[in-house]
N, C-alpha and C positions, 0 to 999 in steps of 0.2 A: 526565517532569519535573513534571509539573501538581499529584501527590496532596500533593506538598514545599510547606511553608509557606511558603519564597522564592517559588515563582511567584504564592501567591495574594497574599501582601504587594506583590510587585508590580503583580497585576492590579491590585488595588484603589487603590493609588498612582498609576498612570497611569490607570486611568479617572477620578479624582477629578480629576485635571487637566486630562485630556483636554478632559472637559465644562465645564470654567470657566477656559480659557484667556481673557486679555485678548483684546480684539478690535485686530484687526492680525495676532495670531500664528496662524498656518494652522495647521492641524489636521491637517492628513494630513504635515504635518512634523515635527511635534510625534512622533506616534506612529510614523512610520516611527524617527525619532531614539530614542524610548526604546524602542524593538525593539531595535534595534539594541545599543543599552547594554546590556540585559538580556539578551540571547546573546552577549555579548561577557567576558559574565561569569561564561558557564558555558564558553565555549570563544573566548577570542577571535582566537586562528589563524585556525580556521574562518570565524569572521564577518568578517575582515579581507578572507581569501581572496574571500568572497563578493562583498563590496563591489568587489573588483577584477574579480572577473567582472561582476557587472552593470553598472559602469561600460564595459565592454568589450560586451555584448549591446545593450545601452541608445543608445551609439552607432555600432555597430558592424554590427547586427543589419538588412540591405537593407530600403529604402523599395518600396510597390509601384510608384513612379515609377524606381528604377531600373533601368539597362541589365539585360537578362535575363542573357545570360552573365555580366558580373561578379556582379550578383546570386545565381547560382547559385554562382559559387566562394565567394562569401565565405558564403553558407548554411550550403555542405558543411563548409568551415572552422572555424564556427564550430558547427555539432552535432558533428562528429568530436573537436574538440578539447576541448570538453566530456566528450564519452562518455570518451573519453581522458583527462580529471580523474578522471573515475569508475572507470575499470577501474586506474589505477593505486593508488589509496586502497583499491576494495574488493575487487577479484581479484587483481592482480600479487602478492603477497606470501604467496597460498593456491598459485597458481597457479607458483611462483619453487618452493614445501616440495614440491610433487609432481614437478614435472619433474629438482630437485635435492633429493631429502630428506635425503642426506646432509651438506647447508649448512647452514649456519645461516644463513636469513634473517631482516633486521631486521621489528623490527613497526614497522611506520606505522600511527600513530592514524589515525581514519578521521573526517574532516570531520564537524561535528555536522550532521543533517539533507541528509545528500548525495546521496541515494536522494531526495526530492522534489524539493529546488533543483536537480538536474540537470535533470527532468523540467520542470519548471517554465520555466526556460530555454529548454529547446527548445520548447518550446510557443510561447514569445514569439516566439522566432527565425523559428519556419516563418509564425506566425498575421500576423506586424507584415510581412511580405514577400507575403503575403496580402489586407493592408489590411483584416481584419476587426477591427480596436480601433479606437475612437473616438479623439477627443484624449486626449489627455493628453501628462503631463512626465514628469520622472525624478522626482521625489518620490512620482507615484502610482505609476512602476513601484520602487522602494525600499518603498513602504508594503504592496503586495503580496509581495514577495519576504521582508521580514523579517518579519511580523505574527507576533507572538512565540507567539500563543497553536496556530497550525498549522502551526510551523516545522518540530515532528519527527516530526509522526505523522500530519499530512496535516490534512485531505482536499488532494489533488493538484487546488487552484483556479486553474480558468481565470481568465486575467487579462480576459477581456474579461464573464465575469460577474461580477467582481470590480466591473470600473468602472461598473457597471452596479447594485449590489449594495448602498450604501455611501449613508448617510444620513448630512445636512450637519448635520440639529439635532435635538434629541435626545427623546424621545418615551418615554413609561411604558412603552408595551410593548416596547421592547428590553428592560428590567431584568425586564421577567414575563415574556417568551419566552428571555432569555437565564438566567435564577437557574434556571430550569424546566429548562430542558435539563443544564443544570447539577449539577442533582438528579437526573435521571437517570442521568447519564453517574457520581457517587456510590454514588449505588443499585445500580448495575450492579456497582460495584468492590470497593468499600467492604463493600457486603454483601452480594450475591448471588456475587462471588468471594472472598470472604476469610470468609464465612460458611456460606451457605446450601449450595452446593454442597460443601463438604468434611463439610457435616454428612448431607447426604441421601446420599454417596457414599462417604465414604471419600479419604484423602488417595489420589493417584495416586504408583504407584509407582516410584522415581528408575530412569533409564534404564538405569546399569550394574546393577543388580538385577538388571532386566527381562529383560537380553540374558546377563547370568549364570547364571539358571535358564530360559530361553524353554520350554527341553522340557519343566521341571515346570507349567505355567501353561494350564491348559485353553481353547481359542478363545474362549469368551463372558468372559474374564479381558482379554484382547487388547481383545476386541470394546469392553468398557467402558474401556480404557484409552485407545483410538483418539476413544472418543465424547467422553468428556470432555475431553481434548486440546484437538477443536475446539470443546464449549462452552466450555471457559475463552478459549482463542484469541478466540473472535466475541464474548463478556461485557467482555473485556479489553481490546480493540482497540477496539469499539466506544463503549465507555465514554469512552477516548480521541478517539474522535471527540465525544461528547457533548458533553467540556469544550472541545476547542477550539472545536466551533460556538457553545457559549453563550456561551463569554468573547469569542469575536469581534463575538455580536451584542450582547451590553453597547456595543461601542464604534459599534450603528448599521451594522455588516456582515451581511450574511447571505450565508453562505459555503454551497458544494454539500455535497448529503446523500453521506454512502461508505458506509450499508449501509440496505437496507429489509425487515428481518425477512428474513435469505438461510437460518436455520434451516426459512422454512415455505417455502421454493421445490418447485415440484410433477415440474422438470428440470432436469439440469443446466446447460443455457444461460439457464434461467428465474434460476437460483444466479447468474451470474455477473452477472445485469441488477437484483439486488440487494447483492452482495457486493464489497465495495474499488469501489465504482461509482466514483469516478473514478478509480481506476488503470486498470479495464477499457476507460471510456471514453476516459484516453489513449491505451492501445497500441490502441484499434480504430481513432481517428483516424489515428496515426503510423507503425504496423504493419500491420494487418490493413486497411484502405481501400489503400494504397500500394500491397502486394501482392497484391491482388487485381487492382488495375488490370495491374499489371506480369505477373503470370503468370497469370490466368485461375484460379487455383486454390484454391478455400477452402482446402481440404484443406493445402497448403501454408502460408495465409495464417493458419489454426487452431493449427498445430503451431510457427508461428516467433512469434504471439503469447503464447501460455501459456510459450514457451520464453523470452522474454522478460518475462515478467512473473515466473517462477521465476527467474530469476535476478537481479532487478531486487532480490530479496529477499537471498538470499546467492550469492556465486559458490561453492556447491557440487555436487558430483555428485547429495545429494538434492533440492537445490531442481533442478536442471535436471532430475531425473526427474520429482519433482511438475511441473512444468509438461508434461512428454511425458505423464503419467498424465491431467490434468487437459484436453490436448489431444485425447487417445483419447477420454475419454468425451463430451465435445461433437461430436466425428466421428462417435463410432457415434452419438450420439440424433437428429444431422442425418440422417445416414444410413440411421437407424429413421423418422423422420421423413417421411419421400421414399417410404419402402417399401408394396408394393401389401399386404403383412402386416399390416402396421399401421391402414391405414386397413379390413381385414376385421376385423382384430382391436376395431376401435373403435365398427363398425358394429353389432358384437357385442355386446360389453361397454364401454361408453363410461363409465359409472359405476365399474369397477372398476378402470380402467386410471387416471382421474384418480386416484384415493384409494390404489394401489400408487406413484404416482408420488413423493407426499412420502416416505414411508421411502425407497425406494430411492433416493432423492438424499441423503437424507440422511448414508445410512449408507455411499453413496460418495463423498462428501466428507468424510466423516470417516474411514474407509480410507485416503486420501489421506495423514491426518498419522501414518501411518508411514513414510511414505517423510520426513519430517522433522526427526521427534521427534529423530535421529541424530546433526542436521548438525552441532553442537558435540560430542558425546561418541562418537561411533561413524565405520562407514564408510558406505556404499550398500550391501554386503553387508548389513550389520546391519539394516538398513532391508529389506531385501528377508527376510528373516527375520521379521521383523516381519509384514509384509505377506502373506507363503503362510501363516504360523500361524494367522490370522486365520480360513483356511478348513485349518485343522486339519494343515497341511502344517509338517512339520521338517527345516530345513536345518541339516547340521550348523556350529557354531561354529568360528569359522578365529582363529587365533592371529593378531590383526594386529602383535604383537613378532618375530614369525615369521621 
């Protein structure tokens, strides 16, 4: 929503207020309130809904002075019934066409920003029954929950950096580190995806095409189709991260980073400790820490985080395989990792295993966005066609009218 001249007429509207409110009138009221208005007006269902959950989290969500077993029921209750908002908005109705595809099921819009605010929630739910947030009210947990400018594209911010994060009076350098980021997150969109890249490459060719001729299409054709993919993906996504941290620090926030240059990563777990950095570091807290305790098992604990984080994206068969693709390859590099081969092989060439490192991460993570590129126009066949062509392999094309 950000490139659209409603948002920025808004930012600039509510920062100009924000900073010269009368004295008396709080500030973290002020803008939790005109969040609030301003996603109310691109969906106000949604934001209704929301307010009815966080009013429900907010009091609802166990103190660390309470009783442990009730504490724990009302926990479980309240992350279950959440996830259970979520699956019923974004799987139930994929998941209704497959099991009955001869029905006709209804579409249900899907809550604006439903994939973070869930996330977000449970975070408070486990952290506030934890006792790691400081004071606070329901105004500072409202001004975290709707801050308009990371409502739909993240970063997935912890609320206790949040409160932590957040300056009372107002300072030049917010306006020079927030316009700055700002211009980048532009830069990035504006013209290095709407210009640069279609001119040094070539438009990418539309999916039914792709999967229309795959046998005419020579591997290194795939191979640049896959690459590009994920640089516009990381230019585009990222860019979105750019504006909402800038426009958040206009108003004296400084929200967490979600990507740190993940194109130069030298492996793949080194990728995931710069890529969607906070989505990773939610499901490591909430998923992978959990399950490790509980069953001893990386291996287990690997393959139910990326499978959760694939699906966190769409309830589809290709995101739940990218997440099993993206779980195998942090298993084997651990696994290479640990090996008595590896450390001969580095004793050896230590220089040339670092410097093979960057392509080969790269180019398996961008492999990856075949298993994706699908989820709207194809099946996981199609994708997996994709994916063997890449290394020269053809599967033949299946009639899915069939």
């Amino acid at each position: 929503m950000m490139p659209y001249g409603e948002f920025w007429v808004a930012l600039a509207l509510i920062l100009l207020i924000f900073w010269n409110l009368p004295a008396g009138i709080p500030r973290r009221a002020f803008l939790a309130a005109a969040s609030f208005v301003y996603l109310a007006t691109l969906d106000w269902r949604s934001t209704v809904q929301l307010l009815v959950l966080a009013i429900l989290f907010y009091f609802v969500a166990p103190r660390p002075q309470a009783p442990l077993a009730r504490a724990r029921v009302v926990l479980t209750l309240l992350i279950f019934g959440i996830l259970g908002y979520l699956a019923y908005f974004k799987y139930m109705p994929r998941l209704f066409a497959v099991v009955s595809p001869g029905r006709m099921v209804e579409t249900v819009a899907i809550p604006l920003g439903i994939s973070y605010f869930t996330f977000k929630l449970i975070h408070y739910a486990a952290e506030r029954r934890r006792g790691t947030f400081g004071a606070h009210g329901f105004i500072d947990f409202l001004d975290y929950l709707f801050l308009f400018p990371i409502y739909t594209a993240g970063p997935i911010e912890r609320f206790d950096h949040f409160l932590s994060h957040r300056a009372n009076a107002w300072e030049w350098r917010f306006a020079v580190e927030g316009l700055w980021r700002i211009i980048h997150g532009l830069i990035k969109q504006l013209a290095l995806v709407e210009y640069v890249l279609p001119a040094l490459f070539g438009d990418l060719p539309a999916i039914s095409a792709l999967l229309g001729g795959l046998e005419q299409f020579h591997p290194w054709q795939i191979w640049r189709f896959v690459i590009l993919t994920y640089l516009y993906a990381y230019l585009d996504f990222s860019a979105y991260t750019d504006l909402a941290i800038g426009s958040s620090r206009l108003f004296g926030i400084e929200i967490m980073e979600n990507f740190n240059f993940p194109i130069f990563a030298q492996n793949i777990t080194e990728f995931w400790q710069r890529w969607h950095m906070t989505l990773a570091g939610w499901c490591q807290s909430y998923i992978y820490m959990p399950l490790i305790g509980l069953t001893r098992s990386p291996y287990l604990a690997v393959y139910a985080t990326f499978i959760t984080i694939g699906l966190w994206h769409a309830g589809t068969w290709q995101w739940l395989a990218w997440g099993a693709y993206h779980a195998t390859g942090v298993a084997a590099y651990v696994t290479w990792r640990r090996s008595k081969t590896r450390r001969n092989l580095i004793a050896r060439w230590p220089r040339m295993l670092r410097v093979l490192g960057y392509p080969l991460t790269f180019l398996f993570v961008a492999a990856g966005y075949s298993l994706t590129c699908t989820h709207d126009q194809g099946t996981i066949y199609d994708s997996l066609r994709i994916l063997v062509k890449l290394f020269g392999i053809d599967l033949p094309a299946v009639d899915s009218a069939a």
